[in-house]
LUMKOL-342945 format. One line per field, with one value per atom (N, C-alpha, C): residue in three letters; atom name; x, y, z; chain. Coordinates in steps of 0.001 Angstrom, whole numbers, plus 500000, padded with zeros to 6 digits. Layout:
// LUMKOL-342945
residuo	(ALA,...)
atomo	(CA,...)
px	(X,...)
py	(Y,...)
pz	(Z,...)
cadena	(A,...)
This chain:
// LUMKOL-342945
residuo	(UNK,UNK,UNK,UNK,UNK,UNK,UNK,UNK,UNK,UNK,UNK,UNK,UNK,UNK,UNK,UNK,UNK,UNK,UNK,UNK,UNK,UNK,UNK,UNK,UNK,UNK,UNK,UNK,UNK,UNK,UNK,UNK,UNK,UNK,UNK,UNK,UNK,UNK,UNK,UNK,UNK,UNK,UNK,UNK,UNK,UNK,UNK,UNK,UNK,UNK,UNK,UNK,UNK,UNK,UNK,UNK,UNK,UNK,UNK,UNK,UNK,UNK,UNK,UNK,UNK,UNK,UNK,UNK,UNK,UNK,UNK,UNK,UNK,UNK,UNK,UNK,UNK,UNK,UNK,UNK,UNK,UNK,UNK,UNK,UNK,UNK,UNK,UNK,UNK,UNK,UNK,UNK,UNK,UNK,UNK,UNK,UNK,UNK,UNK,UNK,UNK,UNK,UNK,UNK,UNK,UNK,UNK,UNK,UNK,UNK,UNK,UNK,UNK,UNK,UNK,UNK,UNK,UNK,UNK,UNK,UNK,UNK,UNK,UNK,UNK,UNK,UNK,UNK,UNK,UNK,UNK,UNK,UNK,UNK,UNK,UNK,UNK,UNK,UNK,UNK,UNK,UNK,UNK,UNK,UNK,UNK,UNK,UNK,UNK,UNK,UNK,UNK,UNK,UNK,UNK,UNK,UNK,UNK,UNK,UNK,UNK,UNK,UNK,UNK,UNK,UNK,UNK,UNK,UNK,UNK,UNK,UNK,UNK,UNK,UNK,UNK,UNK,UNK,UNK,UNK,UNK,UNK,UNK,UNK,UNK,UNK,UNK,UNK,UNK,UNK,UNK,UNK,UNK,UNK,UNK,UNK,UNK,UNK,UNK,UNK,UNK,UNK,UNK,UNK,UNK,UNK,UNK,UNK,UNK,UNK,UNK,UNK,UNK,UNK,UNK,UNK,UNK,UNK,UNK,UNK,UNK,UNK,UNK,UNK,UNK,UNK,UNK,UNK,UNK,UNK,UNK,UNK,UNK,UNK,UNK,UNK,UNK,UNK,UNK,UNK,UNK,UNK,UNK,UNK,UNK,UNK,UNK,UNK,UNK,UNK,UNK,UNK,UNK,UNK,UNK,UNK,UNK,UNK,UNK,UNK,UNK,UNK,UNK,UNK,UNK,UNK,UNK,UNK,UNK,UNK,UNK,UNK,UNK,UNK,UNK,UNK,UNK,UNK,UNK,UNK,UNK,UNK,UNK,UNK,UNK,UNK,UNK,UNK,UNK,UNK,UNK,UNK,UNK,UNK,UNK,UNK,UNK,UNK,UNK,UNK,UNK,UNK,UNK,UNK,UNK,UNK,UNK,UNK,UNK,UNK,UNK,UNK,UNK,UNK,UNK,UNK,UNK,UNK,UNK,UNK,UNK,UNK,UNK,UNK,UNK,UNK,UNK,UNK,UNK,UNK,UNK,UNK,UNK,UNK,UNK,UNK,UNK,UNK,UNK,UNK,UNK,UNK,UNK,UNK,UNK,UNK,UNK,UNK,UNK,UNK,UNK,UNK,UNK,UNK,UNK,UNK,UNK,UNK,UNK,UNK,UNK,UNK,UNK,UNK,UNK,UNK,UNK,UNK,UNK,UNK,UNK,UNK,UNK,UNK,UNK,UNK,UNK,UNK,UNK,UNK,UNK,UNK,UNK,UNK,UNK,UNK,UNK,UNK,UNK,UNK,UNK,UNK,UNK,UNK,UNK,UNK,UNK,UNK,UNK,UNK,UNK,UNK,UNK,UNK,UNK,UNK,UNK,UNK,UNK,UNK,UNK,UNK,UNK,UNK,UNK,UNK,UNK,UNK,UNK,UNK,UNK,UNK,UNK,UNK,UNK,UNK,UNK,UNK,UNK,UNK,UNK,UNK,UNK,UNK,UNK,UNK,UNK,UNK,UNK,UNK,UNK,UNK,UNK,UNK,UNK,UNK,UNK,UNK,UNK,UNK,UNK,UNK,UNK,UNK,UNK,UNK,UNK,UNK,UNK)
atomo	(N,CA,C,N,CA,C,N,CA,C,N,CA,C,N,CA,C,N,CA,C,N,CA,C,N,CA,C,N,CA,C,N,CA,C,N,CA,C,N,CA,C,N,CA,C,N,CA,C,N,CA,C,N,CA,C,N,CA,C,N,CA,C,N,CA,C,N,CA,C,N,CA,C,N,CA,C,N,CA,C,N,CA,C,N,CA,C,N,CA,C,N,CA,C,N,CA,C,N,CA,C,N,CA,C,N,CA,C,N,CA,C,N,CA,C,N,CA,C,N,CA,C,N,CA,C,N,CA,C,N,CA,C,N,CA,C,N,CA,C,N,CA,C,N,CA,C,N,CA,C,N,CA,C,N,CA,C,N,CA,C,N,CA,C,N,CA,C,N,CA,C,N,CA,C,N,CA,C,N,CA,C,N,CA,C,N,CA,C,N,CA,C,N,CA,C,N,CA,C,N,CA,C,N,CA,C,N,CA,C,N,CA,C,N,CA,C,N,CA,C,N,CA,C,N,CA,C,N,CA,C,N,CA,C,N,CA,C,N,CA,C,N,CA,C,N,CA,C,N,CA,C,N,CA,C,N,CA,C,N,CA,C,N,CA,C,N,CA,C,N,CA,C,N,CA,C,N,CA,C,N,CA,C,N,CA,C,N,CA,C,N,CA,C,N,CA,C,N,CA,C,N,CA,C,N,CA,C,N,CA,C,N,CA,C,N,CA,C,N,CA,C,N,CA,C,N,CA,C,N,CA,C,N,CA,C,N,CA,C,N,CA,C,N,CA,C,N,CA,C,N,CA,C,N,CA,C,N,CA,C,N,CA,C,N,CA,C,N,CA,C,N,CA,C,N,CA,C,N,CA,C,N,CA,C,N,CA,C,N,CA,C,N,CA,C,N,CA,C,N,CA,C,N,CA,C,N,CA,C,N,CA,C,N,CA,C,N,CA,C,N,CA,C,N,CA,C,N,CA,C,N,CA,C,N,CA,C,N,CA,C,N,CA,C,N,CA,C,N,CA,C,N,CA,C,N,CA,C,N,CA,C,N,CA,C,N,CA,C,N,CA,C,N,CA,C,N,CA,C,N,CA,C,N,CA,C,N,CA,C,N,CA,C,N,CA,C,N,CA,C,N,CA,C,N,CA,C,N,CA,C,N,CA,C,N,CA,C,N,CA,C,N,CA,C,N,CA,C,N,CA,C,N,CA,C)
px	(839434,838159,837188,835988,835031,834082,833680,832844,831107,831248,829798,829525,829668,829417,829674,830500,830813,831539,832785,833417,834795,835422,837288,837398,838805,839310,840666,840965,842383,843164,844511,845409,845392,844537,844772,843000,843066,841039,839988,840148,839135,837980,836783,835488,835524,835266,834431,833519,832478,831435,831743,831211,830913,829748,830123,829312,828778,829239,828539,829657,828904,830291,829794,831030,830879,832074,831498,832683,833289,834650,835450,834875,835526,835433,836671,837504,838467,838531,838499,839025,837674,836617,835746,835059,836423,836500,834930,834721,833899,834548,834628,835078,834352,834498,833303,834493,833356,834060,833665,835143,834794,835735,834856,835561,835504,837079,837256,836699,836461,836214,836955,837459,838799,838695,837862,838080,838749,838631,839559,841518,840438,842344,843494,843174,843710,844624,844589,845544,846409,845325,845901,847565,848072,849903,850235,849323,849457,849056,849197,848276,849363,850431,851222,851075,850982,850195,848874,847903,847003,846457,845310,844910,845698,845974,846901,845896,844554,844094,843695,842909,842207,841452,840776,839274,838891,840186,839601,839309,839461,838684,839504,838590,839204,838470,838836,838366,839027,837579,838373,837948,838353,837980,836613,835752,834204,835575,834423,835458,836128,835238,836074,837251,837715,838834,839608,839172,840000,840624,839798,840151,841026,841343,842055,843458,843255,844802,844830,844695,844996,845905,844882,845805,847179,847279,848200,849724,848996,850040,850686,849619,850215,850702,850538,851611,852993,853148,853861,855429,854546,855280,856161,855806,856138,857961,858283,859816,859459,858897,858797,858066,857550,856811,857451,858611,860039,860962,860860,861794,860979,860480,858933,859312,859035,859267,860790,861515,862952,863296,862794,863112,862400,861216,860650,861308,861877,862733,863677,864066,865247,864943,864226,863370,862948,862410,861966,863148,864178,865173,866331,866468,866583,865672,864194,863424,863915,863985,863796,865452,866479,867949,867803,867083,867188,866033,864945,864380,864939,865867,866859,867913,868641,870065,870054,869375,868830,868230,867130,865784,865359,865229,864046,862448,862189,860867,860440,861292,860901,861660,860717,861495,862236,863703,864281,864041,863478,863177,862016,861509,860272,860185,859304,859356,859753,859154,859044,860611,861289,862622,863391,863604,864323,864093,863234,862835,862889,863235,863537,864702,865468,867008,867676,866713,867325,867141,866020,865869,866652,867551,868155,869770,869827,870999,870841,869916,869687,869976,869626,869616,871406,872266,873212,874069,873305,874287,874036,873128,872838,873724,873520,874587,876002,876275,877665,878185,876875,877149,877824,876608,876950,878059,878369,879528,880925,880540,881618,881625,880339,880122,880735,880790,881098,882514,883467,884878,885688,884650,885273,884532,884085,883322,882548,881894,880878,879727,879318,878225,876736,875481,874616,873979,873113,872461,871603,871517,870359,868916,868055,866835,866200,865253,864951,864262,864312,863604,862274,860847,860303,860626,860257,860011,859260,858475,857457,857864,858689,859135,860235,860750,862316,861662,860472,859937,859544,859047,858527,859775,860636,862116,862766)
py	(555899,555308,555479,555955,556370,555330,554413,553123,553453,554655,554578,555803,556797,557494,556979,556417,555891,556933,556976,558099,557703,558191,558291,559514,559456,560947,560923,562019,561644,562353,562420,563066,564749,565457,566640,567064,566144,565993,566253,566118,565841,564635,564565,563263,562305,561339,560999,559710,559755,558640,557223,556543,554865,554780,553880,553996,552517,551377,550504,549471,548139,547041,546717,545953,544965,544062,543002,541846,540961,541031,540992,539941,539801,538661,537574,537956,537185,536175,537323,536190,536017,536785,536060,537241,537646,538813,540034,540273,541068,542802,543475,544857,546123,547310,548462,549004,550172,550973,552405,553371,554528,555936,557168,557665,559179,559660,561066,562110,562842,564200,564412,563908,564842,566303,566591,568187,568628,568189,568465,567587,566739,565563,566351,566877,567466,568722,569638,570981,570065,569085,568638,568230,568824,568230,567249,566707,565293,564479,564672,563833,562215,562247,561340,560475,560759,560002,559566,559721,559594,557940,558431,557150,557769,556495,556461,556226,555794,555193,556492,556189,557531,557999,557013,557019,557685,557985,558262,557585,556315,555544,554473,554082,552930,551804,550773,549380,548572,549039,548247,547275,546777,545184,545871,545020,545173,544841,545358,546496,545430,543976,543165,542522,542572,542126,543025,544186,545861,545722,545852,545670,544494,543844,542471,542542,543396,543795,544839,545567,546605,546121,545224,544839,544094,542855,542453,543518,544721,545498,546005,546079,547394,546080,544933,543523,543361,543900,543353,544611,545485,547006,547170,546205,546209,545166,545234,544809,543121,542121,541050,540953,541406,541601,541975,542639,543054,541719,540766,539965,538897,538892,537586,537694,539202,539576,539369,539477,539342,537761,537054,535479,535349,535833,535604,535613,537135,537696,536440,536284,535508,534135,533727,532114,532632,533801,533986,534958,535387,535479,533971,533203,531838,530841,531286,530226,531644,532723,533604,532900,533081,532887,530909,530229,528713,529002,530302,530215,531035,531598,532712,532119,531326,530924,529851,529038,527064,526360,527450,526398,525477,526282,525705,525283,526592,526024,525175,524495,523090,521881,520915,519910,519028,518728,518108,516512,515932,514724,513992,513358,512133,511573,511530,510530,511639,510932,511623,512039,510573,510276,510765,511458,511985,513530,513714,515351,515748,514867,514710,514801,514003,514101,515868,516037,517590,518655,518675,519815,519781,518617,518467,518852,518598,518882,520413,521085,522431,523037,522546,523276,523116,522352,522087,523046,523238,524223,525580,525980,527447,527281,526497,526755,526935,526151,525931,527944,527945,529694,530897,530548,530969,531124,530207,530106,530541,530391,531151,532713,533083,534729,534787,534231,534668,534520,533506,533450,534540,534921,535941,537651,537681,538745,539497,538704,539619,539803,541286,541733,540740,540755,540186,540663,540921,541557,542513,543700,544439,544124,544453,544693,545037,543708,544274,545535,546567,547684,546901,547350,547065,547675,547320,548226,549611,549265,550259,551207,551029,552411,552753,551817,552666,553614,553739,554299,555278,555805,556298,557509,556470,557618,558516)
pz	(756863,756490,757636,757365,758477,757810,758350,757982,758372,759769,759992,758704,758798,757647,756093,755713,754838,753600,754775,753824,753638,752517,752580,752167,753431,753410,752554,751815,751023,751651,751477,752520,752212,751896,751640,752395,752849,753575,752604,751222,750101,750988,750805,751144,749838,750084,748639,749759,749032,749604,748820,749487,749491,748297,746835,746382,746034,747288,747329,746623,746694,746637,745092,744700,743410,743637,742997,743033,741773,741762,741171,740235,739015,738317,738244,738223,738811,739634,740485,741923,742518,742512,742944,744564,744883,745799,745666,746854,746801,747473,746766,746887,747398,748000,748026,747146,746475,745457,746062,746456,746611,745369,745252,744132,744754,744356,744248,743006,743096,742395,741041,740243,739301,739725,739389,739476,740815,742028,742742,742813,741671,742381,741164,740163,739606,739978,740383,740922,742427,742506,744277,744427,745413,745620,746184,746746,747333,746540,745032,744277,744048,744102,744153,745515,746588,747494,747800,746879,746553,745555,745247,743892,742786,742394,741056,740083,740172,739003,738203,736832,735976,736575,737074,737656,738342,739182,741149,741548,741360,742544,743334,744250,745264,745275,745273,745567,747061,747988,749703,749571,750550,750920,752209,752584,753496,754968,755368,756937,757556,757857,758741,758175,756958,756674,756037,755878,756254,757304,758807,760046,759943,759933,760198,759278,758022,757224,758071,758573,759687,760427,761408,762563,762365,761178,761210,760772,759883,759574,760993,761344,762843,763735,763612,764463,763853,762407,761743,761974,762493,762643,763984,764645,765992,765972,766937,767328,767086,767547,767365,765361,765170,763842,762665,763112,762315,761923,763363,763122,762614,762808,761906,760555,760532,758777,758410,758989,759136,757968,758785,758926,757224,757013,756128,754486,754437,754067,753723,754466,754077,753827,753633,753127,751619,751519,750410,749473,749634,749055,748732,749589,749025,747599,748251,746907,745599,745738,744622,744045,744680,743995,743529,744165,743491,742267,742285,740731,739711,739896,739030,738579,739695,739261,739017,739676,739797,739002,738673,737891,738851,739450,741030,740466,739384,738864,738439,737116,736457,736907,736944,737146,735828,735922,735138,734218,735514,735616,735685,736119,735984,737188,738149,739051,740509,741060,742800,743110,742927,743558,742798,741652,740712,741080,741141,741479,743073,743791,745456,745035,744419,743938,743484,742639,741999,743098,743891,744735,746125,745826,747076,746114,745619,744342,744558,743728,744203,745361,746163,747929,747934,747953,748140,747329,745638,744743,745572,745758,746660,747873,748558,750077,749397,748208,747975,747051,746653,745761,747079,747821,749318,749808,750193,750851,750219,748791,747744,747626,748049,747795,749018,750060,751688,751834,750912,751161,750302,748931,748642,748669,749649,750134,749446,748388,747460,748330,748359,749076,748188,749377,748931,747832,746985,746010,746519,746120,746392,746168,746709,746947,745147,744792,743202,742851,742266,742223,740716,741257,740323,739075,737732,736367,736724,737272,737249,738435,739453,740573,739842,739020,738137,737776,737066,736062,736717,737861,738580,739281,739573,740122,739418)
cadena	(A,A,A,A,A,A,A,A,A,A,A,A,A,A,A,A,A,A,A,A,A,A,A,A,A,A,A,A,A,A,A,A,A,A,A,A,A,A,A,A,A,A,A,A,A,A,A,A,A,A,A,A,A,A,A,A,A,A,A,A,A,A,A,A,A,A,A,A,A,A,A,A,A,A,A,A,A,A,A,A,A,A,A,A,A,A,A,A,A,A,A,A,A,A,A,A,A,A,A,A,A,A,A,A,A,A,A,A,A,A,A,A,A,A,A,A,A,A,A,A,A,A,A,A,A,A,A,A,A,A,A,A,A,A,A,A,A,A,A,A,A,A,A,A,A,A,A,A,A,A,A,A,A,A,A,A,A,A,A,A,A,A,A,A,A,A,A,A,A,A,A,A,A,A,A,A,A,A,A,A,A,A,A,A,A,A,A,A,A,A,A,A,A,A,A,A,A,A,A,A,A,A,A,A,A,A,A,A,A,A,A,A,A,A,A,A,A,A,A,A,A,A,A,A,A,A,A,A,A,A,A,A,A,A,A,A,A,A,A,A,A,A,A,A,A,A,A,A,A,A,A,A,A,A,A,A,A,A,A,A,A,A,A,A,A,A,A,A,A,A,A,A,A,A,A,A,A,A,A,A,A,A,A,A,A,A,A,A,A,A,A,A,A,A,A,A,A,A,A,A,A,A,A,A,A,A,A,A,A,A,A,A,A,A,A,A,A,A,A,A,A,A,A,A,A,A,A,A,A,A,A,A,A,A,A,A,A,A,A,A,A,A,A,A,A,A,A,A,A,A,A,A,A,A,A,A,A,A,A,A,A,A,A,A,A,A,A,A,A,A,A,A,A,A,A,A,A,A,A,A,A,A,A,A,A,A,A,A,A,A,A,A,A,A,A,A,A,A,A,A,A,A,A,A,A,A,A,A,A,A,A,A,A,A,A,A,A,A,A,A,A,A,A,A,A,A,A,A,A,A,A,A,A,A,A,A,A,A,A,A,A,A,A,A,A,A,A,A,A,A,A,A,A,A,A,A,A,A,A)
């Protein structure tokens, strides 16, 4: 992204210009919208690393919070930033197996102390699954492949 010119380069060094922002209806987000050529994205071999959309086009985020998903990527890439993500990983593979196997999502019951009751019930059935996969050495689960990269492979 060349911000003073206001250009994107695609990985085969195609240009396409900045054709100015619009903002989402959704979320509320404000976007710049930049667009490739068809006529070139078509024959192109890098087109799989490329935009996926029909369009050609791109929707960035305005530079200073471009810059700022930048940096945290390139923090996140680093040896301490690995293990950050590390830890994370594994907090969020816990809530995913108490909403798959648990019914972590709904609550059963009525009342603060009833639903303090189940999620502590919960936490306890997971350590206890645990510790059963670990005495009889079932490997952890793989990594979910989306629908859509199955589809893709």
């Amino acid at each position: 992204m060349e911000w003073e010119r206001q250009r994107v380069r695609c990985p085969e060094g195609h240009e396409s210009t900045i054709r100015g922002g619009y903002k989402d209806r959704a979320s509320g987000q404000i976007y710049i919208r930049a667009g490739f050529c068809p006529a070139q994205c078509r024959p192109c071999p890098s087109r799989p690393r490329c935009v996926r959309a029909a369009s050609r086009r791109l929707g960035l985020l305005p530079r200073p919070e471009h810059e700022a998903i930048a940096a945290v990527r390139a923090r996140l890439g680093k040896g301490a930033g690995q293990q950050l993500y590390g830890q994370r990983r594994g907090f969020e593979g816990t809530i995913s197996q108490g909403v798959r196997a648990f019914g972590l999502r709904r609550a059963r019951y009525r009342g603060l102390a009833k639903v303090g009751l189940q999620s502590m019930a919960t936490a306890a059935a997971i350590n206890l699954d645990r510790l059963g996969a670990w005495f009889a050495q079932r490997p952890l689960a793989p990594t979910r492949t989306s629908r859509f990269a199955a589809l893709a492979a």
